[in-house]
C-alpha positions in Angstrom: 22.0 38.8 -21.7 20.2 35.8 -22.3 18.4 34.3 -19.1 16.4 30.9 -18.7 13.0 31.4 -17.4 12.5 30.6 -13.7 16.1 31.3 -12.9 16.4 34.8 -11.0 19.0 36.8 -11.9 20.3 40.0 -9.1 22.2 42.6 -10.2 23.7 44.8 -8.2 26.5 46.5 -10.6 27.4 50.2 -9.5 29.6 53.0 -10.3 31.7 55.4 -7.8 32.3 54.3 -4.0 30.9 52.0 -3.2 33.7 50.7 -0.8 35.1 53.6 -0.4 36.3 57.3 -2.0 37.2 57.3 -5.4 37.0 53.9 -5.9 34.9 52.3 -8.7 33.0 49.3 -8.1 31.6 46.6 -10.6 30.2 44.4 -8.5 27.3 41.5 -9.6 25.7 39.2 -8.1 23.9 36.5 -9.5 21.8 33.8 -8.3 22.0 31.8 -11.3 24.4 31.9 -14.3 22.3 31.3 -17.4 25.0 29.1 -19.1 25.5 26.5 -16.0 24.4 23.0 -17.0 21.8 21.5 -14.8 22.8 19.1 -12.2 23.0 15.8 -13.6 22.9 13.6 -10.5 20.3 11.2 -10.5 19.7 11.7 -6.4 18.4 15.0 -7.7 15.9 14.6 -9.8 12.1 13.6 -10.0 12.5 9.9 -10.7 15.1 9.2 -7.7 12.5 11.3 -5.4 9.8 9.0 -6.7 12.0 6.0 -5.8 12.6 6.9 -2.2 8.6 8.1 -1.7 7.4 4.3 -3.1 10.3 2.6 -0.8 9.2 4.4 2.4 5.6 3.6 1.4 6.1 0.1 1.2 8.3 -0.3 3.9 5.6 1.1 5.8 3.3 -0.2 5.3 4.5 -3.8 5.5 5.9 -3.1 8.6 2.8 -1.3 10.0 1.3 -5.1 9.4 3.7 -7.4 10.2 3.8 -5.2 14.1 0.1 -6.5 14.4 1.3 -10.0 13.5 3.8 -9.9 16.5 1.5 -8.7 18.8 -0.6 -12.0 18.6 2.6 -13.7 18.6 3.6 -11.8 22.0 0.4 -12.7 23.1 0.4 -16.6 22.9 3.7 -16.7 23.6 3.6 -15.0 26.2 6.9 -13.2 25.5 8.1 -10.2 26.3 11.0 -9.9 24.0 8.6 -10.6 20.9 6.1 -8.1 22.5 8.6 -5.4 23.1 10.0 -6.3 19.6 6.2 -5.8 18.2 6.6 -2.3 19.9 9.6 -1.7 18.3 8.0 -2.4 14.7 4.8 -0.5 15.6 7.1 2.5 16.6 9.0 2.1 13.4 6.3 1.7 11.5 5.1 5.3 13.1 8.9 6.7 11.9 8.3 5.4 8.4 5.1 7.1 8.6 6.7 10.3 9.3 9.7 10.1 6.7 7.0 8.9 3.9 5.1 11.8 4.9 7.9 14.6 5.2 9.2 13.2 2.0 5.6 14.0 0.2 5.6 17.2 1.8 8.6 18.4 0.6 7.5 17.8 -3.1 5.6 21.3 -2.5 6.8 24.2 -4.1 8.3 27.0 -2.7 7.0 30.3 -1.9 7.3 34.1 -0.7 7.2 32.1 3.1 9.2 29.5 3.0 11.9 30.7 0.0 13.3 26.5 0.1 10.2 24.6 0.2 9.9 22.1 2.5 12.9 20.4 1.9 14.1 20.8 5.3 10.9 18.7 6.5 13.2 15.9 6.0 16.2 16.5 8.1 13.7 17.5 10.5 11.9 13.9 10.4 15.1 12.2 10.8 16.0 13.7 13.8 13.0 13.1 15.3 13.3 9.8 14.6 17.1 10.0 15.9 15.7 10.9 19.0 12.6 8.4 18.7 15.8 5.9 18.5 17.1 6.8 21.6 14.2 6.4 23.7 13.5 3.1 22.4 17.1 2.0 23.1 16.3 3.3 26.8 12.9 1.6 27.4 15.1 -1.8 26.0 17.8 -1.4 28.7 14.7 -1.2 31.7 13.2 -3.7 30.7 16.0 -5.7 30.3 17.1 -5.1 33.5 14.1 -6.3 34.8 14.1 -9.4 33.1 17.5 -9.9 34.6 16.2 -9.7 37.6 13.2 -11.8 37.4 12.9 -13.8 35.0 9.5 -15.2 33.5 9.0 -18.4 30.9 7.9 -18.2 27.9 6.0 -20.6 24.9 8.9 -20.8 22.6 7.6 -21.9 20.0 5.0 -19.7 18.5 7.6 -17.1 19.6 10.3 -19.0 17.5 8.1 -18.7 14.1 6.9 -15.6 14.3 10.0 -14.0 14.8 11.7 -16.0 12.1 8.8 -14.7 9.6 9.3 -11.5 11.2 13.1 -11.6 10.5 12.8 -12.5 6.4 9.7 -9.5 6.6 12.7 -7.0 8.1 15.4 -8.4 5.7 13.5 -7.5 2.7 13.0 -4.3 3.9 16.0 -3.4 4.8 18.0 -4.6 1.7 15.2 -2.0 0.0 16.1 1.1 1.8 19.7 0.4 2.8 22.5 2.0 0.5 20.7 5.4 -0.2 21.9 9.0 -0.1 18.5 10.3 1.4 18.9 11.1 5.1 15.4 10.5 5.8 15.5 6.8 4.4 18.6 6.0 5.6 17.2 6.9 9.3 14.2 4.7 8.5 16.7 2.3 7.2 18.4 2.1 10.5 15.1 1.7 12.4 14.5 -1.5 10.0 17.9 -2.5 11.1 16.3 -2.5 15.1 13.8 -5.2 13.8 15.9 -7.2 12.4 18.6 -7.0 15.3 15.2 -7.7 17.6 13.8 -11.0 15.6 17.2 -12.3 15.9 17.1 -11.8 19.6 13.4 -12.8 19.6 14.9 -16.3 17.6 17.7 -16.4 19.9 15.8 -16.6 22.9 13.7 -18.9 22.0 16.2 -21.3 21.1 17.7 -21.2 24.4 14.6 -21.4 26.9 13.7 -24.2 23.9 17.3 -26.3 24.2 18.6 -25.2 27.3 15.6 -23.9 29.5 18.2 -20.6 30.0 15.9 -17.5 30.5 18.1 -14.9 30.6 19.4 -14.8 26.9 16.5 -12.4 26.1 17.8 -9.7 28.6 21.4 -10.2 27.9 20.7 -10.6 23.8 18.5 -6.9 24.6 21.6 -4.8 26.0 23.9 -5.9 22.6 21.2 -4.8 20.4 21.3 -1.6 22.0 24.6 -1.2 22.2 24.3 -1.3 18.1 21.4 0.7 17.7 22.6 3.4 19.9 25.7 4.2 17.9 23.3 4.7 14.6 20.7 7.1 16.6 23.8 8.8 17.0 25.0 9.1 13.5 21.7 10.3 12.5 20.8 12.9 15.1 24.7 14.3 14.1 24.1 14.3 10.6 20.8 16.0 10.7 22.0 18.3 13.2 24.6 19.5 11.0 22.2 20.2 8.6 19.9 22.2 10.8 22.7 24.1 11.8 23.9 24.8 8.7 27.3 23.8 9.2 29.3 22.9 6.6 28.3 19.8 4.7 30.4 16.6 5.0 32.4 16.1 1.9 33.0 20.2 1.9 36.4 21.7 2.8 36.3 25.3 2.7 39.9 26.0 2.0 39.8 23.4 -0.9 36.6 25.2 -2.6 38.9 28.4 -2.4 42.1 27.1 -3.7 39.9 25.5 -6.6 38.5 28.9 -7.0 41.5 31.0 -7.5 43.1 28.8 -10.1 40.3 30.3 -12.4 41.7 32.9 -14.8 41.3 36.2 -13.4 40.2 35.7 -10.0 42.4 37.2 -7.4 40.6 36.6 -4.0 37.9 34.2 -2.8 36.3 35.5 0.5 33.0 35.3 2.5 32.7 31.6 1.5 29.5 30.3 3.4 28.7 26.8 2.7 25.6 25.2 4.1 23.3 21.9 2.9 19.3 22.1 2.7 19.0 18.5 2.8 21.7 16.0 2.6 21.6 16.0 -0.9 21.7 19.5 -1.9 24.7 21.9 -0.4 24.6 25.4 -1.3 27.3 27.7 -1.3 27.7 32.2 -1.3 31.0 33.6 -1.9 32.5 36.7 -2.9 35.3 36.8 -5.8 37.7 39.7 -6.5 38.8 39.8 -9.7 41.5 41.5 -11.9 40.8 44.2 -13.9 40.1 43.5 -17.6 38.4 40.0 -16.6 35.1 39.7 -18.2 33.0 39.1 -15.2 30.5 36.7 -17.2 33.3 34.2 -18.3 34.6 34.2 -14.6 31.5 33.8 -12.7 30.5 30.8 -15.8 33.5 29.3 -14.7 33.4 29.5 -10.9 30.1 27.8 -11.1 31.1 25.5 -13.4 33.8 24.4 -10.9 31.7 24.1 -7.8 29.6 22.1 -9.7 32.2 19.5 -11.7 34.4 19.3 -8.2 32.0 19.5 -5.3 28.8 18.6 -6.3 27.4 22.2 -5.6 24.7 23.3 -8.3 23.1 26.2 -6.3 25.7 28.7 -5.5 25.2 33.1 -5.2 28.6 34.3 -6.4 29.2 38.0 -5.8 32.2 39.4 -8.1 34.2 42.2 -7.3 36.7 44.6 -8.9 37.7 46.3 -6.0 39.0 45.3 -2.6 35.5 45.7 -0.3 35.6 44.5 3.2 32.8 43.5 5.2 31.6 41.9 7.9 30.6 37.9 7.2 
């Protein structure tokens, strides 16, 4: 049989009892079926890759300046929401960092070590930065809490600019990495999202000690904008948790993949199913299909894969078929 170069191919086809006296088993397993189109989805291939790495580049590094802007800004203002805001940016700057780093990394290929790469790299950086998140959103609700509690004035003015530059700096960044598929952007889309949430604070504030002399608007403005970023440092460490434990990927249902599977002519039984995602991009799949005797085993297994790529999305899948009834433990 004809086989495209780079794709393995497993066979493990044997004759006579396999699974059990008298019976005889055909069984193959194959890692790739050599007449499966390749995926066609644009968030897989070089170019979309590319795409994300220059965004996360960018984004860093005009966020990585902009931080050193708002320090100053802190500084003559004497402000404390624009300061802690500068932090913010300097610690997102640090988690776009990361991501733009895990995402080169993962461009390496794979190996006798590490069989996937480093694609995982990713999923790993976001939920670092997941939990990165979290401990900003705590830091936020001290120090808030201690500005409730006293107070201190600030220039509101070189606060007031700043953070409106500051705000149109974060707006352009975020319309650039909001609205992707990549987990790792998307986290570092969400930490662009804190910035923005924090120069409209930073603005707000200022307005108020500015029009009204009223000094607590910074605390109070602190708690609502972790209230919001709390619930996407959520979403993120769950979705990257998922991942790493190779739980089923979101989109996935497990009895809709078999009834799919079993309207293909010939096959009997779908069993063992085992569906996992490497990255958020990328779910893989292993099953075992029984099949009736006198189906040609090649036309089935084209046609399985073939389905779990058209209706799920799934373009890396090990497909085990069977003749015979064989249990085993999952």
């Amino acid at each position: 049989m004809h086989r495209r170069p780079g794709l393995p191919l497993l066979s493990a086809g044997s004759r006579g009892g396999a699974c059990g006296p008298g019976n005889q088993l055909n069984a193959s397993i194959r890692h790739a079926a050599a007449d499966v189109p390749e995926p066609v989805d644009i968030d897989h291939t070089h170019h979309s890759h590319d795409r994300h790495e220059r965004l996360l580049s960018w984004a860093f590094w005009v966020i990585a300046g902009f931080a050193l802007v708002e320090v100053g800004g802190a500084w003559l203002g004497n402000s404390l929401t624009l300061a802690a805001d500068a932090g913010h940016m300097i610690l997102d700057a640090s988690a776009l960092g990361l991501a733009w780093w895990a995402m080169r990394l993962s461009r390496r290929g794979h190996d006798d070590r590490l069989t996937y790469g480093y694609h995982r790299f990713q999923v790993l950086a976001a939920f670092v930065n997941g939990l990165a998140l979290l401990a900003l959103c705590v830091w936020i609700l001290i120090e808030a809490f201690g500005r409730l509690r006293m107070p201190e004035d600030i220039a509101p003015l070189p606060v007031l600019v700043v953070a409106a530059i500051g705000l149109v700096v974060n707006l352009v960044a975020y319309r650039m990495l909001h609205g992707t598929q990549n987990l790792n952007v998307r986290s570092a889309a969400l930490h662009v999202l804190g910035d923005i949430l924090g120069s409209i604070a930073a603005i707000a504030s200022a307005l108020a000690v500015m029009w009204f002399g009223w000094r607590y608007a910074d605390p109070l403005l602190a708690v609502a904008v972790v209230a919001i970023l709390v619930r996407g440092a959520y979403r993120v460490l769950r979705e990257s948790a998922t991942i790493l434990l190779e739980a089923t990927p979101k989109g996935i249902d497990i009895d809709a993949v078999r009834s799919a599977l079993t309207q293909v002519a010939g096959v009997l039984e779908i069993h063992h199913v085992h569906a996992w995602a490497l990255t958020g991009e990328k779910p893989m799949v292993t099953l075992h299909a029984r099949v009736s005797d006198g189906t040609d085993e090649e036309s089935a297994l084209s046609r399985i894969k073939e389905v779990l790529l058209e209706s799920f999305g799934i373009d890396h899948s090990t497909v085990q078929v069977e003749r015979s009834d064989c249990p085993d433990e999952d």
